[in-house]
RODRENPA-424290 format. One record per residue (C-alpha): residue in one letter; z, y, x. Coordinates in nm, 2 decimals, always signed. Layout:
<pts>
> aa	z	y	x
> A	Z	Y	X
...
</pts>
This chain:
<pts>
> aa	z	y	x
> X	-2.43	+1.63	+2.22
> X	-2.39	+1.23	+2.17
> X	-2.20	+1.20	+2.48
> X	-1.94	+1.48	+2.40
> X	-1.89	+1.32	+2.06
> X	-1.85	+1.00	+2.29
> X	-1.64	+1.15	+2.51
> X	-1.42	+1.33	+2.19
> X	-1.46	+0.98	+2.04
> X	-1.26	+0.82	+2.32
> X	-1.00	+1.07	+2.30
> X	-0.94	+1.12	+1.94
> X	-0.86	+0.71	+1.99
> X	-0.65	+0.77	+2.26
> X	-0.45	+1.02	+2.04
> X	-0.44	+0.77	+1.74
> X	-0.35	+0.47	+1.96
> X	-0.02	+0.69	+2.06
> X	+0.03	+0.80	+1.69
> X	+0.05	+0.47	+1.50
> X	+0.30	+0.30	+1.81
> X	+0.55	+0.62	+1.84
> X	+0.84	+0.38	+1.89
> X	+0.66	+0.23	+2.21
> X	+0.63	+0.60	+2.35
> X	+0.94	+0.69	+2.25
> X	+1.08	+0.38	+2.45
> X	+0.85	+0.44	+2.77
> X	+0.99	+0.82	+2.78
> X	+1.36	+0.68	+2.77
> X	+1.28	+0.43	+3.03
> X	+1.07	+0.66	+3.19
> X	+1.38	+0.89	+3.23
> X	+1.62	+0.63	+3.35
> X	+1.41	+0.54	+3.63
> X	+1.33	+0.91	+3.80
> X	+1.70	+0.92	+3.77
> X	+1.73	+0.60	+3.94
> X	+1.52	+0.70	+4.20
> X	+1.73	+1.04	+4.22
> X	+2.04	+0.85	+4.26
> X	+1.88	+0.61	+4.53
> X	+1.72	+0.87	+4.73
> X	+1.97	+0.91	+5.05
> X	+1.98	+0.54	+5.13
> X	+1.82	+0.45	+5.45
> X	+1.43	+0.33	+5.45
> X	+1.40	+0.47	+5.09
> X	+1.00	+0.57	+5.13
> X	+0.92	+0.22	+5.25
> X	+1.12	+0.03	+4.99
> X	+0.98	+0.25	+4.71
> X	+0.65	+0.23	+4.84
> X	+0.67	-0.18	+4.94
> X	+0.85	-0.17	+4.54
> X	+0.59	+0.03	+4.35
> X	+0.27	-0.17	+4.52
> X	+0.41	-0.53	+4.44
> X	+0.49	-0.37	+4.07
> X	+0.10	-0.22	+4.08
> X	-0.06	-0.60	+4.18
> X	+0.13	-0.76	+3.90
> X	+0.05	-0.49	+3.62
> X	-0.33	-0.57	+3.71
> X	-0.30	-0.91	+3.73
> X	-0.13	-0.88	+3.39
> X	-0.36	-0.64	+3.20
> X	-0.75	-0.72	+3.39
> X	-0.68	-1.12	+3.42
> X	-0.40	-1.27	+3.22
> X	-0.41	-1.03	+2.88
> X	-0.77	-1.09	+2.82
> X	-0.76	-1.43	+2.84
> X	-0.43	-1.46	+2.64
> X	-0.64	-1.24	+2.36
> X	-0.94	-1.43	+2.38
> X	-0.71	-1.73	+2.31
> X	-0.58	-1.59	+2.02
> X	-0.91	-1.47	+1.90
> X	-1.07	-1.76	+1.90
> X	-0.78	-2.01	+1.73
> X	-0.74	-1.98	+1.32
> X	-0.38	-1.94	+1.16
> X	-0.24	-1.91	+0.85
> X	-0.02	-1.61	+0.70
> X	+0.19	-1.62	+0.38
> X	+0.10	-1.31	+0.26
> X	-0.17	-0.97	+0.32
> X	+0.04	-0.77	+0.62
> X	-0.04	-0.44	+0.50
> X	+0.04	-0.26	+0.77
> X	-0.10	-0.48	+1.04
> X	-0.44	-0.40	+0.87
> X	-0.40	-0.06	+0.85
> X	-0.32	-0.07	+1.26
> X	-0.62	-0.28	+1.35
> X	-0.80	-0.06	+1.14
> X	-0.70	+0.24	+1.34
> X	-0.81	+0.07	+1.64
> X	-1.15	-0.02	+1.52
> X	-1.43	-0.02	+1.74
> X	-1.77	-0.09	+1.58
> X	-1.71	-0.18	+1.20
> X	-1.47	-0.23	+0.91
> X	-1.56	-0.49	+0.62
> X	-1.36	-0.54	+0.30
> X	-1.47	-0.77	+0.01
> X	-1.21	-0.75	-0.25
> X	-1.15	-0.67	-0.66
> X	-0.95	-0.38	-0.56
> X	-0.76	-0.20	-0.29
> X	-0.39	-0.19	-0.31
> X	-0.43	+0.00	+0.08
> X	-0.55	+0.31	-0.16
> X	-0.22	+0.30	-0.38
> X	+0.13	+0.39	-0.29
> X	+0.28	+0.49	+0.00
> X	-0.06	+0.25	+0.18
> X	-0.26	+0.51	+0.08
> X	-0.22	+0.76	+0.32
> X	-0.16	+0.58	+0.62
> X	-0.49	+0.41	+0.52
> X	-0.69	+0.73	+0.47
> X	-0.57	+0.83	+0.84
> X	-0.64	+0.49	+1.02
> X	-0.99	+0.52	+0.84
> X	-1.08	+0.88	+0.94
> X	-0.98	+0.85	+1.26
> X	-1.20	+0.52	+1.27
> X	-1.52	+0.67	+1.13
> X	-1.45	+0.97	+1.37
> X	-1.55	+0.71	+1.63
> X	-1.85	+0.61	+1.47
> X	-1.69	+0.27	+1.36
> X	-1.92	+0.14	+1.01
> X	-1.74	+0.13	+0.73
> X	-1.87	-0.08	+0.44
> X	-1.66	-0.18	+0.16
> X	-1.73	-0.36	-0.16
> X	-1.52	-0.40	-0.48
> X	-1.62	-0.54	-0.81
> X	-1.79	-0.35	-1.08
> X	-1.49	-0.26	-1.35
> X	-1.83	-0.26	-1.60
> X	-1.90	-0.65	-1.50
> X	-1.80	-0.93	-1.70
> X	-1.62	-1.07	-1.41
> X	-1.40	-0.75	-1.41
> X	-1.27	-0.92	-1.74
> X	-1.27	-1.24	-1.64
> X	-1.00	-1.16	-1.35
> X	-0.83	-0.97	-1.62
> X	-0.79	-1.30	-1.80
> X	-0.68	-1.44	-1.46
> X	-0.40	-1.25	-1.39
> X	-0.24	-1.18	-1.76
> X	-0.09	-0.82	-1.73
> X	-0.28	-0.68	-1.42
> X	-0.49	-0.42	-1.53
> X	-0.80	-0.45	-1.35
> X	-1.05	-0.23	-1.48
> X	-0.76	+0.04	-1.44
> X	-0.69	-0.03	-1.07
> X	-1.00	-0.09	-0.97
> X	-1.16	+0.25	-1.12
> X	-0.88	+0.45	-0.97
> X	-0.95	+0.35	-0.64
> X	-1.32	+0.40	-0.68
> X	-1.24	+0.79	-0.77
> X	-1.02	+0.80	-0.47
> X	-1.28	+0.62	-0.24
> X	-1.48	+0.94	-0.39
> X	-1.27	+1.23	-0.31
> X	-1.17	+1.06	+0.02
> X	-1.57	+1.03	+0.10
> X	-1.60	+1.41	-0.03
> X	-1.34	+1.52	+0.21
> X	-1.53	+1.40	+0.49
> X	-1.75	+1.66	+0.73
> X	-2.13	+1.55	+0.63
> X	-2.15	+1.39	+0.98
> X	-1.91	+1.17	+0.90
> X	-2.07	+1.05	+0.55
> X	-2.30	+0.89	+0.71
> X	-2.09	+0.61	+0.85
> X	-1.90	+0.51	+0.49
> X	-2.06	+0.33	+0.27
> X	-1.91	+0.18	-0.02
> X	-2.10	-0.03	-0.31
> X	-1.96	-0.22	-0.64
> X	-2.09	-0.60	-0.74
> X	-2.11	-0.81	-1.02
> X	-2.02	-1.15	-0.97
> X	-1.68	-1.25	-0.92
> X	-1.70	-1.38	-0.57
> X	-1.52	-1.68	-0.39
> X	-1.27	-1.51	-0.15
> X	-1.18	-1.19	-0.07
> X	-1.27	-1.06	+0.29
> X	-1.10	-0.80	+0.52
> X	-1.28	-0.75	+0.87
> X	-1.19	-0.56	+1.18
> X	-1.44	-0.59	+1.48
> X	-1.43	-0.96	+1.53
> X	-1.11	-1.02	+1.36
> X	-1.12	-1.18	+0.94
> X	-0.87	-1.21	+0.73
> X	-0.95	-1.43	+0.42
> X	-0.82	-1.53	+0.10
> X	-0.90	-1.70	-0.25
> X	-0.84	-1.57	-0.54
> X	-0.55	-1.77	-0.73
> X	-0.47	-1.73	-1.09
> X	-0.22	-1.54	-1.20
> X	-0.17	-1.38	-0.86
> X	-0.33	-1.13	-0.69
> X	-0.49	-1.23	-0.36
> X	-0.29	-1.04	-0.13
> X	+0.02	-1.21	-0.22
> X	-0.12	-1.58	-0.13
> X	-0.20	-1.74	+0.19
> X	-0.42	-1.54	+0.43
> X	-0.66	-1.72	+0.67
> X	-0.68	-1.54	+0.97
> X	-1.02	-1.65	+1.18
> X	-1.33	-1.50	+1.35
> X	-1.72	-1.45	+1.27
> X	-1.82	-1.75	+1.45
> X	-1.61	-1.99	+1.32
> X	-1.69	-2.19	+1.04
> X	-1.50	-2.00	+0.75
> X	-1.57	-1.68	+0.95
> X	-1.94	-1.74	+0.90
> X	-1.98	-1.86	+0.54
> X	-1.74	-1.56	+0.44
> X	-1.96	-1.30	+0.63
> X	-2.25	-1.49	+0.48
> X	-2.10	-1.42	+0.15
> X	-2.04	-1.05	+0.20
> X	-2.39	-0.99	+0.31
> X	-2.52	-1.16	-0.02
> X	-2.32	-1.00	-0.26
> X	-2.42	-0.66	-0.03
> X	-2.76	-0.69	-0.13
> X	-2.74	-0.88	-0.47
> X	-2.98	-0.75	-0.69
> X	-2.69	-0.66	-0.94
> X	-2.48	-0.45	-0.66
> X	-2.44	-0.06	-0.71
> X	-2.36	+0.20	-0.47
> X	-2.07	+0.41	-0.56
> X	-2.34	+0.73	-0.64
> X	-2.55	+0.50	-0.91
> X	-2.19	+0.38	-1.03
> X	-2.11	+0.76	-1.11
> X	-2.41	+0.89	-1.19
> X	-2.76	+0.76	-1.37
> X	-3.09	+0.94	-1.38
> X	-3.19	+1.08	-1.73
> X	-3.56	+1.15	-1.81
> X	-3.55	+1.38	-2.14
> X	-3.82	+1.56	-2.33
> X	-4.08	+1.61	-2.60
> X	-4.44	+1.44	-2.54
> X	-4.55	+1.40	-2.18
> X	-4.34	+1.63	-2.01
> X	-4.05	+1.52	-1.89
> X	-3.76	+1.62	-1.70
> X	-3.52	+1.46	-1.46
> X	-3.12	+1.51	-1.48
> X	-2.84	+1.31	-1.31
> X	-2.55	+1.26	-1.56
> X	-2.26	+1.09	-1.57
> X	-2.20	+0.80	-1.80
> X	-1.95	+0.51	-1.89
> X	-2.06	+0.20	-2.10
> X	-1.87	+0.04	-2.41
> X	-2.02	-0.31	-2.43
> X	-2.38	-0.26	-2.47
> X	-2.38	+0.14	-2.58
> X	-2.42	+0.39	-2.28
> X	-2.25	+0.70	-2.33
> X	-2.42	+1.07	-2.13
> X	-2.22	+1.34	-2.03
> X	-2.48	+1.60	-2.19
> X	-2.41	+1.94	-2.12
> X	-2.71	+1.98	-1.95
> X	-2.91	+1.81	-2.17
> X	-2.81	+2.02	-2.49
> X	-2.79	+2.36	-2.29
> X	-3.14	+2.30	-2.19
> X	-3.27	+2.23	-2.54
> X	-3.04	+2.50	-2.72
> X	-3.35	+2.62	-2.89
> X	-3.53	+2.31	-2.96
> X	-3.20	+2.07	-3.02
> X	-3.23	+1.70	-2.92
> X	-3.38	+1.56	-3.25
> X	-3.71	+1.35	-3.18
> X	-3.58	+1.39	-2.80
> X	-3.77	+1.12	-2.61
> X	-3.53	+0.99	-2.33
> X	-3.55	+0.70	-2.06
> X	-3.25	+0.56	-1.85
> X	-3.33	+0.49	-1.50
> X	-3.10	+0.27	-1.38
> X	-3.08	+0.19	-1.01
> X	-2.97	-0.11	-0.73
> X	-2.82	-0.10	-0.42
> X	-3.19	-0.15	-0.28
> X	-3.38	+0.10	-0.42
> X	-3.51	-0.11	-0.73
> X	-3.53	+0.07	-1.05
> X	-3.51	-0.03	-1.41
> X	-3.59	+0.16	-1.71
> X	-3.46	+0.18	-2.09
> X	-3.62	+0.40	-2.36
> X	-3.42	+0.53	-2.63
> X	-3.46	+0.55	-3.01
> X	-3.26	+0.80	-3.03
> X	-3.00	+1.02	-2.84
> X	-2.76	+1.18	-3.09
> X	-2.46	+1.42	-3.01
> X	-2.11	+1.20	-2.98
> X	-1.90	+1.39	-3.28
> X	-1.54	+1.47	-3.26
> X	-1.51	+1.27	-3.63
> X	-1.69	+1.00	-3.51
> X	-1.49	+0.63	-3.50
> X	-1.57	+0.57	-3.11
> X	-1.49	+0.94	-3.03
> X	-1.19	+0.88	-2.89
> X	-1.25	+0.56	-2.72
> X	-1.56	+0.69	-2.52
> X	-1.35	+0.99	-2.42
> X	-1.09	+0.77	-2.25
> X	-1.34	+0.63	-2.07
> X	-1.48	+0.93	-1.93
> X	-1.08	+1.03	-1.87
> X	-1.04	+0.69	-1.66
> X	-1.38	+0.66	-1.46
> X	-1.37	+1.07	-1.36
> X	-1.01	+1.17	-1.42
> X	-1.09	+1.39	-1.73
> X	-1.30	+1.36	-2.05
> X	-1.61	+1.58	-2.09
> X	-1.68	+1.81	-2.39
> X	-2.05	+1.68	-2.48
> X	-2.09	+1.32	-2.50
> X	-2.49	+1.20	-2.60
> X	-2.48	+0.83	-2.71
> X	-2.79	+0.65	-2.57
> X	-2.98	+0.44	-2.85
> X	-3.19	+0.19	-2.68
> X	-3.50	+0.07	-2.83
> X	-3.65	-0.25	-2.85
> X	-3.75	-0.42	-2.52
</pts>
């Protein structure tokens, strides 16, 4: 079984390869043409096997002298030596990363690959990547940090909370349209502290940038280097801290927290979503209140299990839980919320109360 998916593996990057460079086919198939005709046309003059033959060998040596000797070495060259872009090339990325091999990194705020006419081309190239069994990991900042708003203040009229929750949902549905083989290999998580630099990784191959004010980071200078050099490494170093930073969320605990409701000792377990407004955490409770229909949630004892990126767990208990009312002043503002972080607003809304620590 692993070595046909190897073997489909190989293909389905053969495939993609020709896909993303149709011009070059298209090109080889024109030249392709011209010379079987110019062979036609030559084929009555005299020694044509021997010329053709003595012709096509000398061509053969020099193609693999070209790609086994000279090609390597030219890309090791190039792999090894740092440079300096002016801007994110958007569609270079989304080309290496349809001819990924073993992993794809990103450490940004936000994608702009998952918006516009980026978007799909991005969702192919990464499909076709994890396909192969290349590891995806990506990381973007948690629209619920204060850092979120600190960016915000960074770059005036950007809306960052916005863009960064939209590409969260759509890192969701593109995850959920994935065969549950495939899941496997994508995993995406959001952090808390604003980092240094933003990080795009390919393989072997880093693209790097800081974060300037009032700009976003994919319109300033790009540093192009590798994991062993010197910016390569503290960069990588940076991502695998903030990977496992004791603040960091996967995208699951971002969309959904554990719930423990009930009356005395017995409790039970549901997984709701939420959104937060400052320091109040608002439940979607439908579950909740259908399972208490009889009772109703007065004197409803309730504990919040939050959760981290490495399995640690911490737990609030509420003073109260009381039903989010259609008159109420923050009705309409907790409702956006729930609009924004799931694409629609949710009927029963239960506001957590914390209690004293």
């Amino acid at each position: 079984m692993n070595e046909r998916r190897r073997g489909n593996g190989w293909w389905n990057y053969f495939w993609g390869y020709l896909a993303r460079r149709r011009a070059y086919v298209a090109i080889a198939g024109v030249l392709a043409v011209l010379t079987a005709l110019l062979l036609v046309a030559a084929a009555g003059s005299a020694d044509y096997g021997r010329n053709l033959a003595l012709n096509l060998g000398a061509d053969l040596i020099g193609t693999i002298v070209v790609l086994f000797l000279i090609a390597p070495m030219i890309e090791r060259g190039d792999r090894g030596r740092d440079s300096v872009l002016d801007r994110f090339d958007h569609k270079a990325f989304i080309r290496q990363a349809g001819d990924a091999r073993h992993r794809i990194m990103v450490l940004e705020l936000w994608l702009d690959l998952l918006q516009g006419t980026y978007r799909k081309p991005f969702a192919d190239a990464l499909r076709g990547a994890l396909k192969r069994d290349v590891e995806l990991r990506i990381l973007l900042l948690d629209p619920d940090a204060a850092a979120a708003r600190q960016r915000a203040d960074d770059l005036g009229r950007t809306n960052v909370n916005t863009n960064i929750l939209e590409n969260l949902q759509r890192l969701h549905e593109f995850r959920q349209s994935l065969p549950e083989r495939l899941r496997g290999n994508i995993d995406i998580r959001v952090y808390a502290a604003l980092p240094p630099v933003q990080m795009y990784r390919v393989d072997d191959r880093l693209i790097v940038s800081f974060f300037p004010v009032n700009m976003t980071s994919w319109n300033a200078a790009q540093y192009q280097t590798n994991p062993q050099a010197q910016l390569g490494t503290f960069v990588c170093a940076k991502f695998d801290e903030l990977w496992d930073a004791e603040n960091t969320r996967t995208l699951e605990q971002f969309r959904r927290v554990d719930v423990e409701v009930g009356f005395g000792a017995e409790m039970d377990s549901y997984q709701v979503r939420f959104v937060t407004d400052g320091e109040h955490t608002y439940l979607g409770g439908r579950d909740i209140v259908d399972a208490h229909a009889n009772t109703g949630i007065a004197g409803l004892h309730a504990r919040l299990v939050r959760g981290n990126a490495q399995g640690e767990r911490d737990v609030l208990t509420a003073d109260a839980l009381t039903l989010l009312e259609a008159g109420d002043p923050d009705h309409h503002d907790v409702q956006t919320l729930f609009e924004r972080k799931y694409g629609h607003n949710h009927e029963v809304v239960l506001k957590f109360v914390p209690g004293e620590p």
